[in-house]
C-alpha positions as CSV (number, residue, x, y, z in Angstrom):
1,X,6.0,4.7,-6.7
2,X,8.9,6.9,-8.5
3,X,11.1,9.6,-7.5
4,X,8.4,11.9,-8.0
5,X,5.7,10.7,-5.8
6,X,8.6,10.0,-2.9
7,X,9.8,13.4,-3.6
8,X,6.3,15.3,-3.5
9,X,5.5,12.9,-0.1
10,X,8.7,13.6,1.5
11,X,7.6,17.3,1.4
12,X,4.4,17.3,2.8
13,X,5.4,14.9,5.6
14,X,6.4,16.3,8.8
15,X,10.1,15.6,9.6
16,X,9.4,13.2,12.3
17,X,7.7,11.0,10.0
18,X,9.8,10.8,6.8
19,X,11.4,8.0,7.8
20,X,8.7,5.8,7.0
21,X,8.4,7.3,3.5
22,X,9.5,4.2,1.2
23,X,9.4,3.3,-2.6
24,X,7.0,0.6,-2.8
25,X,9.4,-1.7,-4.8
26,X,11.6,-1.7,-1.6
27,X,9.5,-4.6,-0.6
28,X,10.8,-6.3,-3.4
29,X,14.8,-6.1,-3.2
30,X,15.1,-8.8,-5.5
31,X,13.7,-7.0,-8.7
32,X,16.3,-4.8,-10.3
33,X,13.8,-1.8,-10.6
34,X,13.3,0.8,-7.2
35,X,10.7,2.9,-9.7
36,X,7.4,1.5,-10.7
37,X,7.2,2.9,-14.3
38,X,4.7,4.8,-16.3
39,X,2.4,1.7,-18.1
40,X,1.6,4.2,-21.1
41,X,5.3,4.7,-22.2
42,X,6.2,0.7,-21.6
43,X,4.8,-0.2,-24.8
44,X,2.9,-3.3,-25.6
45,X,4.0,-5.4,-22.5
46,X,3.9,-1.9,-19.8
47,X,1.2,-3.0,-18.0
48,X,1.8,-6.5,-17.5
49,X,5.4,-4.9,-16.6
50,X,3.9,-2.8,-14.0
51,X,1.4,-4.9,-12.6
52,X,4.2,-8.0,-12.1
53,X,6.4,-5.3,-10.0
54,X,3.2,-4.4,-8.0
55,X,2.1,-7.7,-7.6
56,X,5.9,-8.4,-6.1
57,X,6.1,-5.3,-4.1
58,X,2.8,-6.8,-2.4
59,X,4.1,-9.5,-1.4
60,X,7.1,-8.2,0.3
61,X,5.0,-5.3,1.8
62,X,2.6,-7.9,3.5
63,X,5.1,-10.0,4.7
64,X,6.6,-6.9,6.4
65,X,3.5,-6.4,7.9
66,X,3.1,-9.9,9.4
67,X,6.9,-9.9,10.6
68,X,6.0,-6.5,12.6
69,X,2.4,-7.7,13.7
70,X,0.7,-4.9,11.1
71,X,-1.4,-7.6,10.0
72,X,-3.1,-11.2,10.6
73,X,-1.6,-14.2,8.8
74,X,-5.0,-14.6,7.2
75,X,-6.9,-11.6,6.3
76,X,-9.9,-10.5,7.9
77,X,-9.3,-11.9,10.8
C-alpha cells in the first residue's frame, strides 16, 4: 500500500503481469493520498487515518470489480 510494497511486488512479478500491479488507494482518486501510511507514526488519529483511506479504497476496488464482472452485485452470490 506504499512505494515499498509496489516496489518489492513489481520485482517479483513477471513482466507480463506488472501491469496489473496497483496502489490500493488508486481506487480512491478522490483522496489526495496514493500511500496508505504507517498507523504507528500517524499519531493519535493514525489509525482512524488509515482505516478511512482503506475503507475508501474498498469501495472503489469493488466497484471496479462489478464494472468488469469480477464480482456479484451482492456478495456471496
Amino acid at each position: 500500500m506504499d512505494d515499498d510494497n509496489y516496489s518489492a511486488l513489481m520485482d517479483v512479478c513477471p513482466e507480463e503481469y506488472k501491469d496489473k500491479i496497483s496502489y490500493f488507494l488508486d481506487y480512491a482518486p478522490h483522496l489526495d493520498a496514493r500511500e496508505v501510511p504507517d498507523p504507528y507514526y500517524g499519531g493519535k488519529y493514525g489509525f482512524e487515518r488509515v482505516l478511512d483511506l482503506a475503507e475508501a479504497a474498498s469501495v472503489g476496488f469493488l466497484s471496479m470489480l462489478r464494472k468488469t464482472g469480477g464480482i456479484n452485485e451482492k456478495i456471496g452470490e
